[in-house]
N, C-alpha and C positions, 0 to 999 in steps of 0.2 A: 376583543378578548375571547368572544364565545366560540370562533372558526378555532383558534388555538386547542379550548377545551375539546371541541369535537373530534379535531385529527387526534386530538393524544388517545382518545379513547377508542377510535377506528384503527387505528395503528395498532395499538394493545391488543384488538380484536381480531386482528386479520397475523398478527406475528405471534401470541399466545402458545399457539401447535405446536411452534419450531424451539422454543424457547424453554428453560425451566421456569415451567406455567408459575409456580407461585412467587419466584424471586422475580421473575417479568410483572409482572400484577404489582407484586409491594413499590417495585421504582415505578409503576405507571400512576399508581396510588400518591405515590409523592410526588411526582411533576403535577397529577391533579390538585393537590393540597395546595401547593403553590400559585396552583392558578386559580386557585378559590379565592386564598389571602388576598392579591392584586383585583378581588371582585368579580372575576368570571361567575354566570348567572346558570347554574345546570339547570332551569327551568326553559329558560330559553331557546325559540325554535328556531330551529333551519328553515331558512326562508323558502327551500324549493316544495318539501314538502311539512314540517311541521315538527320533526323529530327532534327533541332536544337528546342533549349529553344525557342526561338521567336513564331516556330509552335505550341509548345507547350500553351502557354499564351495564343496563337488567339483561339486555338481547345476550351479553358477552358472559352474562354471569359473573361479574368483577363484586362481587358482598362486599368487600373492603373501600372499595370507591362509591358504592353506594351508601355506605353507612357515611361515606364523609362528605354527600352531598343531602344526606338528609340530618346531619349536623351543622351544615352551612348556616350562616346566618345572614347571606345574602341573598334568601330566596326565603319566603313560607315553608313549611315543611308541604304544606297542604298543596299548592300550587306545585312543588318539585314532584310530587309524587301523582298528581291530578291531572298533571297538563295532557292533552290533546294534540295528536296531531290529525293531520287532513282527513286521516280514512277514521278517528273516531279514536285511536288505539291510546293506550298509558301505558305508562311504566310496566302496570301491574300485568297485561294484556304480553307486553314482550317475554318478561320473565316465567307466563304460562307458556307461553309459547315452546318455549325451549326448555322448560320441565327443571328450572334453577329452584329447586327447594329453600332455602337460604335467603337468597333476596327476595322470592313471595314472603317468608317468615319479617324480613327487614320492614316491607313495604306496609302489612298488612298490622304489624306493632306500631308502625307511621300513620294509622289511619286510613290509607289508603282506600279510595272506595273500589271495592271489589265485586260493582255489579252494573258498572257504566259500562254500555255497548257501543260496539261498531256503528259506524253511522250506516254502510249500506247492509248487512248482513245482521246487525243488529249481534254480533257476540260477546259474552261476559266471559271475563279471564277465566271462568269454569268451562266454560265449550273450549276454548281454546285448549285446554290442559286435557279435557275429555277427546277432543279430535285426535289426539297425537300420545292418549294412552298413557299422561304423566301422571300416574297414580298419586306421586307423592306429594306433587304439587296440588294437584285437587284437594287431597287430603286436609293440605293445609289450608286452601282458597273455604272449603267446609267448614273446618274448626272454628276458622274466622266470621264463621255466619253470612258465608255467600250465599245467595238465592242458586241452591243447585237445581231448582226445575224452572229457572227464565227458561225464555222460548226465543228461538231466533225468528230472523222475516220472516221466515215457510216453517215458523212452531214447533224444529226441532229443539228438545233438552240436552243437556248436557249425558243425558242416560241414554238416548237414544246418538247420539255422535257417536260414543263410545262402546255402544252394540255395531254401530255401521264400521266404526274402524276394528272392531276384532281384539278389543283394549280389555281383555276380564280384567286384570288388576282394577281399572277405573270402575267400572261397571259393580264392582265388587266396593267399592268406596262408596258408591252411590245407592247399592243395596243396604248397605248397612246404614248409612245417615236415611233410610227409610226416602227415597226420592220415586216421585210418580212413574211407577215404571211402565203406566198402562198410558200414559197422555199420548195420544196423536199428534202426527201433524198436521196443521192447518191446510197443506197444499194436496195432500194426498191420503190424507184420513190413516196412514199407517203408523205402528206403535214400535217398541224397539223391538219386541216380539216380531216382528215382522221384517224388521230390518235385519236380524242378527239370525233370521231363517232361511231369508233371501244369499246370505253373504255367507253361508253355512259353516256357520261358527255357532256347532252343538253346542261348546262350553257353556257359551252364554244362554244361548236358550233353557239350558240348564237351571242356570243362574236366578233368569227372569222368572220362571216357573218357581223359584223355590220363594221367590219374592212375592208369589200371587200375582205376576203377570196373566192376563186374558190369553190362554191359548187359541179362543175363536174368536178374537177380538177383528173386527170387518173391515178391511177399509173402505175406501172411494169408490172402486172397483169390483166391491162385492166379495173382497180376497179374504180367506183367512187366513193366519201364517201358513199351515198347512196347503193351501192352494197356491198361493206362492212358492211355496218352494218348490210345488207340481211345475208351475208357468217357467221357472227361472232354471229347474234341472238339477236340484240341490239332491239327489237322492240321500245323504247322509243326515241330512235337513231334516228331509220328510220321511225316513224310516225313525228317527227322535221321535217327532211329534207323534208319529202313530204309536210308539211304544207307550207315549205321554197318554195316550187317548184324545188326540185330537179329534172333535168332531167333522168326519169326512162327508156327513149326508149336509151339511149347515152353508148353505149358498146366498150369500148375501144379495142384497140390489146394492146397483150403482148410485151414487148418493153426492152429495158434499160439492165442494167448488173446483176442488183438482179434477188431474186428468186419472191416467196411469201408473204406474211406478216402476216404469223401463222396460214394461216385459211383450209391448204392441198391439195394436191395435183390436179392437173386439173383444171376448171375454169375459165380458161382465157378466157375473151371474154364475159363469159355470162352474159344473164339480172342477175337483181334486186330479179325476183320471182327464175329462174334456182339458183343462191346463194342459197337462200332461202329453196326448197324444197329440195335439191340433199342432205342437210345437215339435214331437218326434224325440219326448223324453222317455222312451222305451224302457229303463231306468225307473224310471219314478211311475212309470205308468201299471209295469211289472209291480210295482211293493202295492201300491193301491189295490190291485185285482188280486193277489195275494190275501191282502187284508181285509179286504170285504167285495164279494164276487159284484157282489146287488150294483156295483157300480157301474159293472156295463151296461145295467138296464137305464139311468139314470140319465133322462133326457135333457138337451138343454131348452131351458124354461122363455128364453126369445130369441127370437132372429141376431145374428150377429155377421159384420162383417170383419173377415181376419186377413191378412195376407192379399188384401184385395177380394176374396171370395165370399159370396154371401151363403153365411149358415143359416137355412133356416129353423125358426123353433119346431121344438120335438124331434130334433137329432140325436140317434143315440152317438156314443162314444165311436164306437167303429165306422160310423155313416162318417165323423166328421173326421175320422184319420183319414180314411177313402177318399172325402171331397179335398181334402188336402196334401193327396199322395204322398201321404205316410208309411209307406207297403211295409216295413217293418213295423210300426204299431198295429196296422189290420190283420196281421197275421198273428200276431200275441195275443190282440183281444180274440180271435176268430177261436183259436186254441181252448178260450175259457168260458166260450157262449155253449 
C-alpha cells in the first residue's frame, strides 16, 4: 500500500504546473484519503533512501494532504511529522526548504520538532528557510520557538546563511526576534558582518550594524569585515564600512582552528590597503588611500607568503604591490607618497 501513497503524491508533484493547481491537489487529496482508509502508513519510508509520503506532500506544498495525514489515525501524529530520513531531514526541513508557509504553520501546530538537524551538515528547518531567503517561513519556524541561532558543523547561524545568501527579508526576521548577529563561525572565526561584506550586499551590512553587529569584529585570519572586503574586491563593501567608521588601523593575528575564508594564501595580519593591492584591487585600494593617506606608510607586521612569493615583514604597501607586479597599484600608491 505505501509505493501506491508515494507515486500518488510524486505524480501530483511533478504534474501540479500543467494542471489547474488547486482542482489537481483536491482529486490528489482524495485518492490520498482513500488510501489512508485501506491503511496506507504516510510515516513510512522508502526503502532506498528513507523518504516517506508526508516529506513528499511538505516538498510539493499539498496543505490539504498534509492536514489529512496528520489527521490519520494510522500513524502517531508525532511519528508522521518526525520521521527521518537517511540524510537526517523531516517533514518540517522539506517544507523549509521550499519556503511553503502553510504546511510549516500545519507541522508546527502538530508539534513538530523544529530544531532536529541534518545528520552531516547538522541543519535546522531555520537554516534551511535562512539559506534560500524564505522570510515567511522563518517567520513562522520563529514564532514557533525554533532555536534561530543553532549553529551548523562549521558554526554557521541561520543569521549568517542568510547574510551569505543576500536574503534581507530573512535577515530582517532574525534582526527583529533579537538573534546573535555577532556569533562566529567555528571554521573560520567570521561573523555575518563579514560574510554579507565579502558578498557586497550593503543592505545587509546595513542591517547588521543597526543590530549592533561588531564592525571590527576579527576573524581566523586577522580580517576585519573591512579587510575583507579590501582582500575580496568589494569596493561597494568597503566604501560602506568606511562611511560606517570602520576601524582601518585594527590588524588582527591569525588565530582559531580554521584556515582562510577563500581569499589565498598569506595575509594574515595585514592592513585594509596591503589586502587590497597584494590582490591588484586598485578599486578598493584607491578608497583606502583616499580615506586615510597614513596607510601607505603601514607596514606589514610579518613575513608572509602569497601567490608563492615571500613578503617579508616591514613591507610597506607599494614594496608589496612591486614584489607582486601590481604596476597599476604601484602607480596609484606612488601618486600618494
Amino acid at each position: 500500500m505505501q509505493p501506491w501513497l508515494d507515486e500518488a503524491l510524486r505524480q501530483s508533484s511533478a504534474e501540479t504546473s500543467s494542471r489547474d493547481g488547486f482542482e489537481w491537489v483536491s482529486a490528489r487529496a482524495r485518492v490520498v484519503k482513500e488510501l489512508l482508509v485501506a491503511n496506507a502508513q504516510p510515516s513510512a519510508r522508502r526503502e532506498r533512501d528513507g523518504t516517506t509520503a508526508m516529506m513528499f506532500a511538505c516538498e510539493a506544498g499539498f496543505t490539504q494532504v498534509v492536514r489529512e495525514f496528520l489527521a490519520c489515525t494510522n500513524t502517531k501524529e508525532a511519528d508522521c511529522c518526525n520521521a527521518r530520513n537517511m540524510h537526517g531531514q523531516t517533514a518540517l526541513h522539506f517544507a523549509a526548504i521550499r519556503g511553503h508557509v502553510d504546511v510549516v504553520l500545519a507541522l508546527v501546530q502538530a508539534k513538530a520538532n523544529c530544531d532536529v538537524c541534518t545528520t552531516r551538515r547538522q541543519l535546522t528547518p531555520c537554516h534551511e528557510a535562512a539559506i534560500r531567503g524564505h522570510a515567511h517561513a522563518l517567520k513562522a519556524l520563529v514564532q514557533a520557538k525554533a532555536d534561530y541561532n543553532a549553529t551548523t558543523a562549521n558554526g554557521s547561524t541561520p543569521c549568517f546563511n542568510a547574510a551569505q545568501a543576500g536574503a534581507a527579508d530573512a535577515v530582517g526576521v532574525l534582526v527583529d526576534a533579537k538573534a546573535d548577529v555577532n556569533r562566529p563561525r567555528v571554521e573560520f572565526g567570521d561573523t555575518p558582518c563579514h560574510k554579507a561584506a565579502q558578498e557586497g550586499f550593503t543592505d545587509i551590512v546595513d542591517q547588521l550594524l543597526a543590530a549592533a553587529a561588531d564592525i571590527d569584529a576579527v576573524d581566523f585570519q586577522g580580517r576585519t569585515p573591512c579587510a575583507l572586503a579590501a582582500a575580496v574586491g568589494q569596493p561597494r563593501s568597503l566604501a560602506y564600512l568606511l562611511r560606517a567608521k570602520a576601524d582601518v588601523d585594527l590588524v588582527g593575528s591569525p588565530g582559531g582552528s580554521g584556515g582562510g575564508v577563500g581569499t589565498g594564501d598569506g595575509g594574515a595580519g595585514w592592513s585594509p590597503l596591503v589586502e587590497a593591492v597584494a590582490r591588484g584591487y586598485v578599486d578598493c585600494a584607491r578608497l583606502l588611500v583616499e580615506h586615510s593617506p597614513r596607510l601607505c606608510q603601514v607596514a606589514t607586521p610579518r613575513s608572509a607568503v602569497y601567490m608563492g612569493r615571500q613578503i617579508p615583514a616591514g613591507s610597506l604597501p607599494i614594496g608589496v604591490a612591486s614584489m607582486l607586479d601590481q604596476d597599476e597599484a604601484v602607480e596609484m600608491l606612488a601618486a600618494h607618497l
